[in-house]
N, C-alpha and C positions, 0 to 999 in steps of 0.2 A: 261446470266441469271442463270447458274448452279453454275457460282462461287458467284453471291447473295448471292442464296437461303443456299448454302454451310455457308456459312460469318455469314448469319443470324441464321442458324442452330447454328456453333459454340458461337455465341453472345448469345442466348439464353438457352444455355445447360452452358456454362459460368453463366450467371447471374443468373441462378437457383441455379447453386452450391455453389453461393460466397451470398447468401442472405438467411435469413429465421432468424426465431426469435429464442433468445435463445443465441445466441452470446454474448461472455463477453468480446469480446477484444473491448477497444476503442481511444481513441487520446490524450487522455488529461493526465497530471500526477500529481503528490501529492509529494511532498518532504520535508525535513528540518533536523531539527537536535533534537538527545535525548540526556539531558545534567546529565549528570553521578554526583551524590555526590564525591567529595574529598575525603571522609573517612567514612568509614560505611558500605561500599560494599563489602564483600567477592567474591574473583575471578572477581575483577573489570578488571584483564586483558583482559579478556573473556566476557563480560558483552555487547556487542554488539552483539555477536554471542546468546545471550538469548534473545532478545527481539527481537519482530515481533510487525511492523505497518499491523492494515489489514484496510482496502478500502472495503465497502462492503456498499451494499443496507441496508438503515434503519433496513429495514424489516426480512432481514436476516445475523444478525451485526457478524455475526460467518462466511460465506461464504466467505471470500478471493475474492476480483477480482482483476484485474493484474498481472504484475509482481512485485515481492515485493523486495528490497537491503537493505540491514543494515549492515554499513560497519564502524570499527575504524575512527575518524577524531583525530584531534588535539585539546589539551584541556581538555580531559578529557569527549568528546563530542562522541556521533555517528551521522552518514549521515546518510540518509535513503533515498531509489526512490523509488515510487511506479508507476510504467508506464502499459499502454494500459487500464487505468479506462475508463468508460464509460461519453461522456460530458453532457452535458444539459440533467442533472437529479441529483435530492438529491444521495449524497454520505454519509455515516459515517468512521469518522477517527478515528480510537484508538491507542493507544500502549501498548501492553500486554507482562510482563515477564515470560521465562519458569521458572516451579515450582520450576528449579533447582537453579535458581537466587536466592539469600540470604543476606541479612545484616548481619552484623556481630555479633548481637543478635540474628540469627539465623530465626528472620522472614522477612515476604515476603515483596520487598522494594513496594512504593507507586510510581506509575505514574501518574503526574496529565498533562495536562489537562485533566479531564472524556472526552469518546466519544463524540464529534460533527458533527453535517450536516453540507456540504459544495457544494458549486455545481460552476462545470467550464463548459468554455465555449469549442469550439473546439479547441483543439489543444494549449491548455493552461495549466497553471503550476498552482497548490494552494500547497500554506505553509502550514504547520503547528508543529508547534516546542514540543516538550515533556519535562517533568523534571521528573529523578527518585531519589527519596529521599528514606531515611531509616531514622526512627525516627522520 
């Protein structure tokens, strides 16, 4: 009977600690690729290292959730993961350059697609692919 209530103690003091609201980590991920201009891009070697996907609640399209990658691919392209989003709930997807990103006219290059909602299921994958242009 002691090692129960022992069992149940620990199960309970367990599941207290591992649940409560507020939690941002969750199962599902967001991936794809950002496809870089050919010509037009100053410090395109580096031009991965500028840009950040964020994952966030509509509601707060500034707030980062996950963990977010954005790595060199081939082509003239970047990868990007966005892993432990949260599933079955509207997500927004962006992709935003730092300031220091520049065309070769010297202004700020364009990312389209704008923000969209997207919503996954458990433990499942959404695309979504980028283009950054200059001019």
């Amino acid at each position: 009977m002691y090692r129960i209530a022992v069992a149940a103690l620990i199960l309970a003091a367990t599941g207290c600690a591992t649940t409560g609201s507020g939690s941002r980590e969750g199962n599902a991920t967001v991936a794809g690729v950002i496809k870089l201009p050919q010509s037009g891009l100053s410090q395109a070697e580096s031009a991965c290292e500028q840009i950040k996907v964020i994952v966030a609640h509509p509601g707060t399209p500034t707030d980062a959730l996950g963990h977010a990658m954005v790595k060199p691919s081939r082509g003239g392209r970047c990868s990007f993961t966005v892993s432990g989003v949260p599933s079955n709930t509207d997500l927004q997807v962006s992709a935003v350059a730092d300031g220091s990103l520049k065309c070769d006219s010297g202004a700020a290059p364009t990312i389209s697609p704008e923000p969209s909602t997207m919503q996954m299921g458990n433990y499942s994958t959404g695309t979504r692919d980028f283009t950054v242009s200059c001019g």
